[in-house]
DRENNULO-534464 format. One record per residue (C-alpha): residue in one letter; residue number from 1; x, y, z. Coordinates in pm, 1 decimal, m for minus. Each point is the difference from the previous one (the first is absolute). Example, Ala and Ser with C-alpha at 12.3 -4.5 7.8 and 13.67 -1.06 7.14 Angstrom:
<atoms>
{code a | pos 1 | x 1230.0 | y m450.0 | z 780.0}
{code s | pos 2 | x 137.0 | y 344.0 | z m66.0}
</atoms>
This chain:
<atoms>
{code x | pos 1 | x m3776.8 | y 24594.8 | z 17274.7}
{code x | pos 2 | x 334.9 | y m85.8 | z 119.4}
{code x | pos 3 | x 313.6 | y 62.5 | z m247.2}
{code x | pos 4 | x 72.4 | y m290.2 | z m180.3}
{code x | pos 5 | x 380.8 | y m79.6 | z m14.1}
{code x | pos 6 | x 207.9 | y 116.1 | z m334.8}
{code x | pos 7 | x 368.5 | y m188.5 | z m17.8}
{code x | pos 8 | x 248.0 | y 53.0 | z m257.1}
{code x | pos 9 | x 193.0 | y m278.0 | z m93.9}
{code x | pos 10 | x 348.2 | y m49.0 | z m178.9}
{code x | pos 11 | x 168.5 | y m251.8 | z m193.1}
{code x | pos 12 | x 327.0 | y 20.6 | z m112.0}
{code x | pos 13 | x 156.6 | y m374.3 | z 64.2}
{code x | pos 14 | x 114.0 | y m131.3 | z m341.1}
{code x | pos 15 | x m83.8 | y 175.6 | z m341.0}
{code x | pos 16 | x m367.7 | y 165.0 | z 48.7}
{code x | pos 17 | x m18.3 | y 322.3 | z 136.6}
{code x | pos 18 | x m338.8 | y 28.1 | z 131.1}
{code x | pos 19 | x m213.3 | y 187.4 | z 222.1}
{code x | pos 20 | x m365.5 | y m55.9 | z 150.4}
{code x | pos 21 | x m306.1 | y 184.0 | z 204.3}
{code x | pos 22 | x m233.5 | y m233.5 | z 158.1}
{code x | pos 23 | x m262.6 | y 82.9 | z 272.5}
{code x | pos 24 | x m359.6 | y m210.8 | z 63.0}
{code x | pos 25 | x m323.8 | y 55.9 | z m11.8}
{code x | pos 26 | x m242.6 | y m34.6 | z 297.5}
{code x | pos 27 | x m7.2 | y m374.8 | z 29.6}
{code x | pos 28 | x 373.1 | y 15.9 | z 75.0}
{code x | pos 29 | x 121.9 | y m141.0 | z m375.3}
{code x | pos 30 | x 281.8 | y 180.7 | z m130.3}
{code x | pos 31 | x m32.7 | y 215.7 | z m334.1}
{code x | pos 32 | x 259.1 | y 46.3 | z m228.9}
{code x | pos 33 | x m50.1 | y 367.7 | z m73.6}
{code x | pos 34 | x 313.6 | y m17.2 | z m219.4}
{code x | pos 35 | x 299.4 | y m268.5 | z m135.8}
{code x | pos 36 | x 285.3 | y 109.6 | z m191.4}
{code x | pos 37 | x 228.6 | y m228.7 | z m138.3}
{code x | pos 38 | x 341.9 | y 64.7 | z m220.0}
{code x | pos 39 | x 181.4 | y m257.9 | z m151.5}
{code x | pos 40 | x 370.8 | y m21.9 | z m95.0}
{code x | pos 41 | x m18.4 | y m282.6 | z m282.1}
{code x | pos 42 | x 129.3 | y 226.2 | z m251.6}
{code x | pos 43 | x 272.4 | y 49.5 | z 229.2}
{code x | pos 44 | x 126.5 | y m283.8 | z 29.0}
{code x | pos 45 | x m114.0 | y m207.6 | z m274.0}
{code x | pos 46 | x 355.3 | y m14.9 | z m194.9}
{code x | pos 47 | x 135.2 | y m98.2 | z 332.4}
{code x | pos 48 | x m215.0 | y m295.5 | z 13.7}
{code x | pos 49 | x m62.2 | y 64.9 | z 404.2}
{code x | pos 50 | x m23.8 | y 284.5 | z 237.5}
{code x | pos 51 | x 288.4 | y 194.9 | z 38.4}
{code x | pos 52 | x m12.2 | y 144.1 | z 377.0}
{code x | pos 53 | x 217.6 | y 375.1 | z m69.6}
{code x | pos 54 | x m243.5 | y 56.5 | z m327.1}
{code x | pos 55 | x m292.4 | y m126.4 | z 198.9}
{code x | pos 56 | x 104.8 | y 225.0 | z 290.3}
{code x | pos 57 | x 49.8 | y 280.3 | z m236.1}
{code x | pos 58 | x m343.5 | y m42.3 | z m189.0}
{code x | pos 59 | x m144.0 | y m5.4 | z 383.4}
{code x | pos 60 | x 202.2 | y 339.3 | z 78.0}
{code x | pos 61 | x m156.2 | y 157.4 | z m397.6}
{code x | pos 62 | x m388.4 | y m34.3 | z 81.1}
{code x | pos 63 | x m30.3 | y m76.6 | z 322.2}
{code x | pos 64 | x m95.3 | y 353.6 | z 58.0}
{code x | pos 65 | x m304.6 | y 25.4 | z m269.0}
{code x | pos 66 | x m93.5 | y m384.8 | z 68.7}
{code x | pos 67 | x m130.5 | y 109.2 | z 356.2}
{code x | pos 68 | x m119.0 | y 361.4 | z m110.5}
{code x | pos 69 | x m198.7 | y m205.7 | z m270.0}
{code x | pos 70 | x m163.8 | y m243.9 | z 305.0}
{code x | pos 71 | x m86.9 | y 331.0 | z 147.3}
{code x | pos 72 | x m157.3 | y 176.0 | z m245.8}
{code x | pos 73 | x m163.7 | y m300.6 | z m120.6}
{code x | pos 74 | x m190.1 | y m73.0 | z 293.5}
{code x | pos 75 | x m150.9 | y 372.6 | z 36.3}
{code x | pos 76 | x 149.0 | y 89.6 | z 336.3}
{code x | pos 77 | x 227.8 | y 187.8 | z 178.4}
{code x | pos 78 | x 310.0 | y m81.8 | z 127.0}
{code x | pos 79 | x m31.1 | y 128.5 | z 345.0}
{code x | pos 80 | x m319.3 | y m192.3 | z 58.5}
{code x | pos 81 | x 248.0 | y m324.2 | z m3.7}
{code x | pos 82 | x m3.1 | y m245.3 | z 283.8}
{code x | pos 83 | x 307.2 | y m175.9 | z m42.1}
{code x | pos 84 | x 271.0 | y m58.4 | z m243.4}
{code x | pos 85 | x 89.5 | y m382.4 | z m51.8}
{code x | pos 86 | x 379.0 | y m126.5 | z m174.3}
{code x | pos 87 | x 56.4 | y m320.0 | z m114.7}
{code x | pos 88 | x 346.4 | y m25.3 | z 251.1}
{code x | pos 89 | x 66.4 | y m383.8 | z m108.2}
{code x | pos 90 | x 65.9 | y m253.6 | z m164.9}
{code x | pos 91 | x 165.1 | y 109.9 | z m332.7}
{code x | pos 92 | x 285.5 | y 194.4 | z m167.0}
{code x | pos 93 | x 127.3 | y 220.2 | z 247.9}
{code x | pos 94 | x 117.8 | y 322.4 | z m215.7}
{code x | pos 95 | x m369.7 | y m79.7 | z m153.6}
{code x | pos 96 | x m164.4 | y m40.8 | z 365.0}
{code x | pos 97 | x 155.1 | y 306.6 | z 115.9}
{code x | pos 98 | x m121.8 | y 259.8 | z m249.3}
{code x | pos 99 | x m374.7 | y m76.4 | z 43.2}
{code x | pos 100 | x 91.0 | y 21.6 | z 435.6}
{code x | pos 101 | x 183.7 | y 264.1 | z m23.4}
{code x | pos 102 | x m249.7 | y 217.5 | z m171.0}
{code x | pos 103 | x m280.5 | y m124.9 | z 274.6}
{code x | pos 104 | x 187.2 | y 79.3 | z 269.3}
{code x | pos 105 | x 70.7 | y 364.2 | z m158.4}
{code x | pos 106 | x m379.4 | y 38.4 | z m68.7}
{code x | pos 107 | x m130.7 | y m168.7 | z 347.0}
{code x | pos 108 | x 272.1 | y 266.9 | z 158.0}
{code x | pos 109 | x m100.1 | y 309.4 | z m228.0}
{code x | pos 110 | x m356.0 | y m81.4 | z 95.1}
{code x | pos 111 | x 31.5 | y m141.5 | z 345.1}
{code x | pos 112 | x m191.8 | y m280.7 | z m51.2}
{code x | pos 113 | x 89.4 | y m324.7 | z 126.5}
{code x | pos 114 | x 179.6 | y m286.3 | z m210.8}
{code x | pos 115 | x m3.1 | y m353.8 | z m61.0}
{code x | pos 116 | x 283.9 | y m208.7 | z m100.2}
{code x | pos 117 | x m174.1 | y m292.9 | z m232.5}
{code x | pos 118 | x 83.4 | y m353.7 | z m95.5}
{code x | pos 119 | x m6.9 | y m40.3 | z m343.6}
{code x | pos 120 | x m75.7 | y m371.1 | z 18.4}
{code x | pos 121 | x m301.6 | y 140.1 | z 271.3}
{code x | pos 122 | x m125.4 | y 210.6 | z m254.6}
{code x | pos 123 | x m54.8 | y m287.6 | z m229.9}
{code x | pos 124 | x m157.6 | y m207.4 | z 261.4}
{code x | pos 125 | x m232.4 | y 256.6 | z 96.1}
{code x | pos 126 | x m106.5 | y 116.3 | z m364.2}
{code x | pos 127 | x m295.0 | y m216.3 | z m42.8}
{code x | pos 128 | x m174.2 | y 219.2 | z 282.7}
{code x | pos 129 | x m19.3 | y 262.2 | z m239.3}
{code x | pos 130 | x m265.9 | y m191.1 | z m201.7}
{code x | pos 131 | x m112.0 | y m187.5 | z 223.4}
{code x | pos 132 | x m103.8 | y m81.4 | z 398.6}
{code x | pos 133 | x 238.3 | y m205.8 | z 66.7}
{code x | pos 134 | x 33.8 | y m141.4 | z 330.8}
{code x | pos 135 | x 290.8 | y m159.7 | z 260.0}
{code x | pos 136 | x 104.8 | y m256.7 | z m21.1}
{code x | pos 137 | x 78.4 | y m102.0 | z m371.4}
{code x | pos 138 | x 248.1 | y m169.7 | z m189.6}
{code x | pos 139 | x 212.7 | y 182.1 | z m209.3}
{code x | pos 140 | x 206.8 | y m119.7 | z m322.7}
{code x | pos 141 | x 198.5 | y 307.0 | z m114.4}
{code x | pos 142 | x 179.1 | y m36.3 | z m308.9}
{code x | pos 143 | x 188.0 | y 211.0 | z m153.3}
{code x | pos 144 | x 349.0 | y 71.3 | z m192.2}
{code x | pos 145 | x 185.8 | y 28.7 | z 333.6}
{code x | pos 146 | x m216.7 | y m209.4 | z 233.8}
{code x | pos 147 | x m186.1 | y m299.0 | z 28.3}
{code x | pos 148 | x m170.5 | y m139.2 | z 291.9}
{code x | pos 149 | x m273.0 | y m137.9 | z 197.2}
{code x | pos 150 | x m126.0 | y 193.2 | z 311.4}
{code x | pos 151 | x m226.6 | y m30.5 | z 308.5}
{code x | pos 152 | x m93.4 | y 356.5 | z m3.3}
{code x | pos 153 | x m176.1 | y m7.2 | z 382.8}
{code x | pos 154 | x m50.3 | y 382.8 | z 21.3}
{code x | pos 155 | x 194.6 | y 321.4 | z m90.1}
{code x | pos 156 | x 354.4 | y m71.8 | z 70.2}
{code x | pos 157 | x m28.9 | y m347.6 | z 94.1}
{code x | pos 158 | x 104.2 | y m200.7 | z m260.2}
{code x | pos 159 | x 161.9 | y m410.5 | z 4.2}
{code x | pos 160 | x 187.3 | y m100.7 | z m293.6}
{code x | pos 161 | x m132.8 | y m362.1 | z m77.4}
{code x | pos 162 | x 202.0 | y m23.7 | z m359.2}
{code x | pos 163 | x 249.0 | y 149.5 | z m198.5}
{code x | pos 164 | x 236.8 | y m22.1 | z m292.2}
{code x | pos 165 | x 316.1 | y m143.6 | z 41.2}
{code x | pos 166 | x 150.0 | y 163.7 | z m299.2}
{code x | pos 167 | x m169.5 | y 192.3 | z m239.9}
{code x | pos 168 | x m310.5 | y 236.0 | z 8.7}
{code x | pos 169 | x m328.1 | y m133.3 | z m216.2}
{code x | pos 170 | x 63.7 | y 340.4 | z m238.8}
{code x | pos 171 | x 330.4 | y m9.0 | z 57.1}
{code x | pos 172 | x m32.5 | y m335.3 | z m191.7}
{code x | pos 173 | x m238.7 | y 105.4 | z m265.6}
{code x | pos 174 | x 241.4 | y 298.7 | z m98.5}
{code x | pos 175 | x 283.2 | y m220.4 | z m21.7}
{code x | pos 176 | x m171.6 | y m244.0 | z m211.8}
{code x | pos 177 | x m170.5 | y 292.2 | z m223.1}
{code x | pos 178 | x 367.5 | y 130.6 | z m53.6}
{code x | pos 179 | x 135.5 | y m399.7 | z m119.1}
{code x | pos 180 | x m290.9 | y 59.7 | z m245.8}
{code x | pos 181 | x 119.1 | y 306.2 | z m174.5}
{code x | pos 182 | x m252.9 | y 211.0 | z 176.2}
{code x | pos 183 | x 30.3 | y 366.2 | z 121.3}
{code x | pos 184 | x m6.2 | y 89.5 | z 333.3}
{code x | pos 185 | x m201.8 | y m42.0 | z 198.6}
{code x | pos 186 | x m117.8 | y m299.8 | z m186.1}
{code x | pos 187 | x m169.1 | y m165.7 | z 309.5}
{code x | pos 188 | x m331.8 | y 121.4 | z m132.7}
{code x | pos 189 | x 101.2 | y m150.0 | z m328.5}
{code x | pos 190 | x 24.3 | y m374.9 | z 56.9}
{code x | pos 191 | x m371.2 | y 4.5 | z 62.6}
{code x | pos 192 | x m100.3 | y 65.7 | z m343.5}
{code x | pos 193 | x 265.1 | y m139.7 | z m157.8}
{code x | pos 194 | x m140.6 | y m324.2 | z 159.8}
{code x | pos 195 | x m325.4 | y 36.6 | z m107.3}
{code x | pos 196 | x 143.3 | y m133.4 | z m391.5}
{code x | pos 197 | x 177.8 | y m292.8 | z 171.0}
{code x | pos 198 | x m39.8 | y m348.3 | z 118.8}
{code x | pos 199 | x 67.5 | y 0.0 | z 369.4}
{code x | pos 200 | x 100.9 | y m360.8 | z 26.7}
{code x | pos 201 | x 244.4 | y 34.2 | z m282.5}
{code x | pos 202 | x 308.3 | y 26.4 | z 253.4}
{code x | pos 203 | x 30.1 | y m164.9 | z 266.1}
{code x | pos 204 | x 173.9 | y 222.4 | z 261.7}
{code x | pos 205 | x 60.6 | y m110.1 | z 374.4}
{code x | pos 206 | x m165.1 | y 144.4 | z 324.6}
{code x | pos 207 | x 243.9 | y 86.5 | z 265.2}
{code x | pos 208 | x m63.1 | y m123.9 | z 340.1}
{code x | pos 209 | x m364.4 | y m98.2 | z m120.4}
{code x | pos 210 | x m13.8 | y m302.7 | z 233.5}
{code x | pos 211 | x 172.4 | y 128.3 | z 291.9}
{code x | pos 212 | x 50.2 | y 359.4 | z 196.1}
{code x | pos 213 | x m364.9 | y 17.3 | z 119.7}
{code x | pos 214 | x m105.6 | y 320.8 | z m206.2}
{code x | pos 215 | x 319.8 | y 188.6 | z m50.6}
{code x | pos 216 | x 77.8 | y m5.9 | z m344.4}
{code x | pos 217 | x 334.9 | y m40.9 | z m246.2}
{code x | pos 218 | x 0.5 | y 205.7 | z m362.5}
{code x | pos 219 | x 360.7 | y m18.5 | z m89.7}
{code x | pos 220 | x 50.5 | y m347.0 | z m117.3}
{code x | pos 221 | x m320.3 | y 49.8 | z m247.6}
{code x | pos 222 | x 163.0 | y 334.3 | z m168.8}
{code x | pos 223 | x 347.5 | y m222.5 | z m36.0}
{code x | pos 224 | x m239.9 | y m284.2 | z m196.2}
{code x | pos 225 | x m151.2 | y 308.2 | z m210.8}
{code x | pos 226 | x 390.2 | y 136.6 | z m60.7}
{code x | pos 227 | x 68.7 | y m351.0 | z m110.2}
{code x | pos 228 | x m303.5 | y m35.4 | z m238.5}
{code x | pos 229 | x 25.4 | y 340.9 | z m159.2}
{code x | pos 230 | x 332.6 | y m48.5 | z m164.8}
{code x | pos 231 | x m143.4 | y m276.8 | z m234.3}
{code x | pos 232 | x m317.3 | y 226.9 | z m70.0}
{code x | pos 233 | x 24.8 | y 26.9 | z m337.8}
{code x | pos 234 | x m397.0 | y 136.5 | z m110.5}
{code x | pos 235 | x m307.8 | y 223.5 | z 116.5}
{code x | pos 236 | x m170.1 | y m277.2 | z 89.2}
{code x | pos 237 | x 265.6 | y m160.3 | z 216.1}
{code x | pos 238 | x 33.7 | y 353.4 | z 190.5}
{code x | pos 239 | x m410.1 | y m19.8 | z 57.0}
{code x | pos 240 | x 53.5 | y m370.7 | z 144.5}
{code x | pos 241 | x 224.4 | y 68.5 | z 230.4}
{code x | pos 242 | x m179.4 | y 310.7 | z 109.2}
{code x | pos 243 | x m285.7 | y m223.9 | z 76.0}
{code x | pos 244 | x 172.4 | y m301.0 | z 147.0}
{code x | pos 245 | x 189.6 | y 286.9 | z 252.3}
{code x | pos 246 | x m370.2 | y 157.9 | z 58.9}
{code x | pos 247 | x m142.1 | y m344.7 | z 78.5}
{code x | pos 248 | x 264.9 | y m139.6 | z 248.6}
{code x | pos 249 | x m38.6 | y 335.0 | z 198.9}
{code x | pos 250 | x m349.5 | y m47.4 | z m12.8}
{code x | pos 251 | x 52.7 | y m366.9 | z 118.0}
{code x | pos 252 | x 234.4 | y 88.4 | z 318.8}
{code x | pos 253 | x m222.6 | y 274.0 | z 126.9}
{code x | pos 254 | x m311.3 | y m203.7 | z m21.1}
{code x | pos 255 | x 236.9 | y m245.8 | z 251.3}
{code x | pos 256 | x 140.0 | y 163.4 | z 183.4}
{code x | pos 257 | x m322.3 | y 257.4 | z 65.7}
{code x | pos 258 | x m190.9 | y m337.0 | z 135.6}
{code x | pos 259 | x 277.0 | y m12.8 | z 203.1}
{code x | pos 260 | x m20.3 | y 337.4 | z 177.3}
{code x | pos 261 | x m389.5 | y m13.7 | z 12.5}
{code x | pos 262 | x 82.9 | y m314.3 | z 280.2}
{code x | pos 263 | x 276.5 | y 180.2 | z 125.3}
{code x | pos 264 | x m233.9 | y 290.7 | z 69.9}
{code x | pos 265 | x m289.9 | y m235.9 | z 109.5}
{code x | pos 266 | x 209.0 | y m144.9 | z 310.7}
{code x | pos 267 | x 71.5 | y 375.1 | z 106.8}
{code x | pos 268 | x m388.4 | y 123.1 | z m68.6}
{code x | pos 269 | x m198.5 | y m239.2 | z m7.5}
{code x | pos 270 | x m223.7 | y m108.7 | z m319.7}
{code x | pos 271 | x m253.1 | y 308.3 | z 44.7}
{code x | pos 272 | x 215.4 | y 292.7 | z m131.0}
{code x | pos 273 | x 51.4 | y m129.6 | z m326.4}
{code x | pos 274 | x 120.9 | y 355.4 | z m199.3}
{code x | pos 275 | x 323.1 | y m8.0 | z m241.3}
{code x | pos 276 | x 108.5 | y 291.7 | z m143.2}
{code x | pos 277 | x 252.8 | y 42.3 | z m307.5}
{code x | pos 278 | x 149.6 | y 294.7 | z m39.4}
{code x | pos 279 | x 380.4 | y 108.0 | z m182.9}
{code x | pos 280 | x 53.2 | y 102.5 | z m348.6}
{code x | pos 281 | x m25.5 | y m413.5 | z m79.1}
{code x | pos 282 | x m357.8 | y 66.2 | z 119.3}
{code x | pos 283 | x m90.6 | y 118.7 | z m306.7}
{code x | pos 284 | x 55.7 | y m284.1 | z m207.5}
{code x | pos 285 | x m309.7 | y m75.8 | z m117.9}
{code x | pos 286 | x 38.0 | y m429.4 | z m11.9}
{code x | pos 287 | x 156.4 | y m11.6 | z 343.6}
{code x | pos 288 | x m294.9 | y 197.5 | z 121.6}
{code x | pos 289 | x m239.7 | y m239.0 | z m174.5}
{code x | pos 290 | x 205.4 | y m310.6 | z 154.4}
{code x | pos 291 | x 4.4 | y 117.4 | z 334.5}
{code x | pos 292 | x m375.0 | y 111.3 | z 3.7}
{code x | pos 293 | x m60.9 | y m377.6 | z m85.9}
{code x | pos 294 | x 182.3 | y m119.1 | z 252.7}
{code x | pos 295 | x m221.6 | y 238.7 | z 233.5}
{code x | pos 296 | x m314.3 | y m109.9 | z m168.0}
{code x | pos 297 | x 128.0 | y m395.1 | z 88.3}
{code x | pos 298 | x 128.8 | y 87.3 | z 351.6}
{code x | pos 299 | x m307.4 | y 256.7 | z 99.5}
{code x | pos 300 | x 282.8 | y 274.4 | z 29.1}
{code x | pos 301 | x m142.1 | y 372.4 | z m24.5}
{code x | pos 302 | x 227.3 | y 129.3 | z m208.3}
{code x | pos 303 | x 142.8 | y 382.8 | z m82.5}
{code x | pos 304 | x 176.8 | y 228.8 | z m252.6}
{code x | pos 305 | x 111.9 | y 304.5 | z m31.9}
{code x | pos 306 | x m129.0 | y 188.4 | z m304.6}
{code x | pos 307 | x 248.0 | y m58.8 | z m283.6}
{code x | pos 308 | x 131.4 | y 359.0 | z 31.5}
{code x | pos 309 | x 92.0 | y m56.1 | z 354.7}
{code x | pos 310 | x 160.2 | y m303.5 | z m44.6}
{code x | pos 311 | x 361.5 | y 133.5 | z m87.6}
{code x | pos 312 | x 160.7 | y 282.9 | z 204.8}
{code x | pos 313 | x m238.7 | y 307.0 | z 81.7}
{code x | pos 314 | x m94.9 | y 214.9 | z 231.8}
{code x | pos 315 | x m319.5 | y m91.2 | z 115.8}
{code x | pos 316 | x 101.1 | y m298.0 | z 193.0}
{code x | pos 317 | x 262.2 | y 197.1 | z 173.8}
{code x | pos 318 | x m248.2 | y 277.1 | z 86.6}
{code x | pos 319 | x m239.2 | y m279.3 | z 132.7}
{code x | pos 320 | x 271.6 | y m101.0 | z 244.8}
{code x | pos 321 | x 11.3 | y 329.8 | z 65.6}
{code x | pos 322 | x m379.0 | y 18.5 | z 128.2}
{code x | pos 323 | x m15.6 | y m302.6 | z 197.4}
{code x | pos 324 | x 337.9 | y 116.2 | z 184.5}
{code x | pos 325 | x m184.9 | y 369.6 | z m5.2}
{code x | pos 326 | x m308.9 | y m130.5 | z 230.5}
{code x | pos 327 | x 214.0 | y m190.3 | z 233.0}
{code x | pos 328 | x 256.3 | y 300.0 | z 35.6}
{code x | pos 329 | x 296.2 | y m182.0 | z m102.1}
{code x | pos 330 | x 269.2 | y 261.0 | z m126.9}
{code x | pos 331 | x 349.3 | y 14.5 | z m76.1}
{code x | pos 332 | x 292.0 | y 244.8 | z 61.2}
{code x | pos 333 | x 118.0 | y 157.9 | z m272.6}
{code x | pos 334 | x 344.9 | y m177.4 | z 66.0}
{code x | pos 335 | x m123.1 | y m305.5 | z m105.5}
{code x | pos 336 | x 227.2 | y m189.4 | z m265.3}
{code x | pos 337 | x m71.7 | y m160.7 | z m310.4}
{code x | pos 338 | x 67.5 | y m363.1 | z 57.3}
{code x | pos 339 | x 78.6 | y m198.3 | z m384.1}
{code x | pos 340 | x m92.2 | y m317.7 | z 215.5}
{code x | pos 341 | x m301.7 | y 22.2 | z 212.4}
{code x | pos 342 | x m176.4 | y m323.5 | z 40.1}
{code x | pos 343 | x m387.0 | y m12.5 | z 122.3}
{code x | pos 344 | x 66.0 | y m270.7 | z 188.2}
{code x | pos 345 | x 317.3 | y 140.0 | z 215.6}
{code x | pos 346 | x 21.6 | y m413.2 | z 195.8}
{code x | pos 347 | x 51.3 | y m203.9 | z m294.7}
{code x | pos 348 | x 299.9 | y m106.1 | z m123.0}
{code x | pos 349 | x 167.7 | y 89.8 | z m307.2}
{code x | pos 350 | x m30.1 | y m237.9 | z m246.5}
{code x | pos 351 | x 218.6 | y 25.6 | z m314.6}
{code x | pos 352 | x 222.4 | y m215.3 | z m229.5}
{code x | pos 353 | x 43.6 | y m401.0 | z m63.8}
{code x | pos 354 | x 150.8 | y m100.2 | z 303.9}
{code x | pos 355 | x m339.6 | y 106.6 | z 205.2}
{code x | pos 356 | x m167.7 | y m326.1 | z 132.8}
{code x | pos 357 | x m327.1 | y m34.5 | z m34.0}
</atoms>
């Protein structure tokens, strides 16, 4: 019986510090022999954000035991490791370059090879680690600093078909969590705050909703929320706009998703029907059930990550890690940490209100 690959992965990009062991078993599906995850809210909580030199320092303070932990957890030893995988992009770059750093110390200590990862890759490839997921799909990845729709045609070959113009989908959830009085990170808040609210209560407007193809427009919605919250005056009024915010989201994905699927039809054809969701946005539990009805109408397969994978981990950096593993596709240990590292390196860069659509 052949040796099954082991890759450590490492994530370091914003404010987890995290650390992963996945092989697979004999059907070629990866195993997650270990995931370790630490989280800075407390942190940065009174700073109501990240702050990238206490970040970077909270990376510096556990790195260390976060991937002794991912060792010991998965039972084995460190010399029987195949590769060592860094998230090298996008992100904060004092944050990025603790986590690559440290790989490229370890890879060199134990002269194994290393892989420089895409963060935004990583998310795009975690579903394979609970499922068998196939090229080509199409991917919505949302997330506090991202949000976009991809033709993901094979490992590395990626075409942008949307974007936001503006703001990120949790970039936009935390800024409206933090109008409302809520700690950060509130993102996860609005959800249940909405769930004591009437949805249709406010009517709040939908950026670029008939025009732009799928790239999507978040700003001019969180101005409308700033607007409404300074005459909030009860509970009830906070729960209302919670779920009038919740709903229009819910309302421009379900768009501007339709959209994409015929994007991705002209490109594929009408027989590879998959859509995957993955980012930290992933895990909100009524966009999931929105955009699985949306499959169920359209015939779409669709995909998620486990809710523990959808944030920042490990795991989907050490799956990038594998597929690049069984190709042979290393770095040098020179290679830089990039804060802006788009998956799509051909499209253009689309930010601000002057961008015509």
């Amino acid at each position: 019986m052949s040796k099954k690959p082991l890759i450590l992965g490492i994530e370091s990009s914003c404010d987890e510090t995290a650390a992963a062991i996945i092989s697979e078993n004999e059907q070629g599906l990866p195993i997650v022999l270990s995931n370790i995850i630490s989280s800075q809210v407390d942190v940065h909580k009174e700073f109501g954000g990240v702050v990238p030199e206490l970040a970077a320092r909270s990376h510096l303070e556990k790195i260390d035991w976060i991937v002794d932990r991912a060792i010991k957890d998965s039972q084995i030893n460190i010399q029987n490791i195949d590769a060592i995988a860094s998230t090298a992009g996008p992100g904060l770059i004092v944050c990025l370059s603790v986590g690559l750093s440290f790989g490229k110390t370890l890879a060199s200590t134990l002269n194994k090879p290393f892989i420089a990862v895409n963060h935004l890759e990583g998310h795009a490839l975690s579903p394979k680690l609970n499922s068998n997921l196939n090229y080509p799909y199409l991917l919505l990845l949302i997330s506090g600093g991202h949000s976009q729709f991809l033709n993901v045609k094979n490992l590395g070959d990626y075409k942008r078909l949307g974007t936001t113009i503006d703001d990120a989908l949790g970039e936009a959830f935390d800024k409206t969590a933090k109008l409302l009085g809520i700690e950060f990170p509130g993102g996860p808040q609005i959800e249940i705050l909405a769930k004591k609210g009437d949805p249709k209560k406010f009517d709040l407007p939908k950026p670029i909703f008939n025009k732009g193809g799928c790239n999507l427009s978040f700003a001019g919605l969180k101005t409308a929320v700033l607007r409404i919250s300074k005459n909030i005056k009860t509970d009830q009024d906070k729960f209302d706009l919670a779920a009038s915010f919740q709903n229009t989201i819910e309302e421009i994905l379900y768009k501007k998703t339709k959209i994409a699927f015929r994007e991705f039809e002209k490109i594929n054809g009408i027989n590879q029907k998959k859509f995957v969701v993955a980012g930290g946005v992933a895990a909100n539990k009524n966009i999931r059930n929105m955009l699985i009805k949306l499959c169920e109408e359209e015939s779409y397969e669709y995909i998620f990550p486990p809710l523990e994978l959808c944030g920042d981990n490990a795991a989907m950096i050490a799956m990038v890690g594998l597929e690049k593993f069984k190709l042979q596709k290393f770095d040098k240990l020179d290679h830089p940490a990039k804060p802006r590292w788009p998956l799509d390196e051909d499209a253009l860069f689309l930010k601000g209100a002057g961008v015509e659509l």
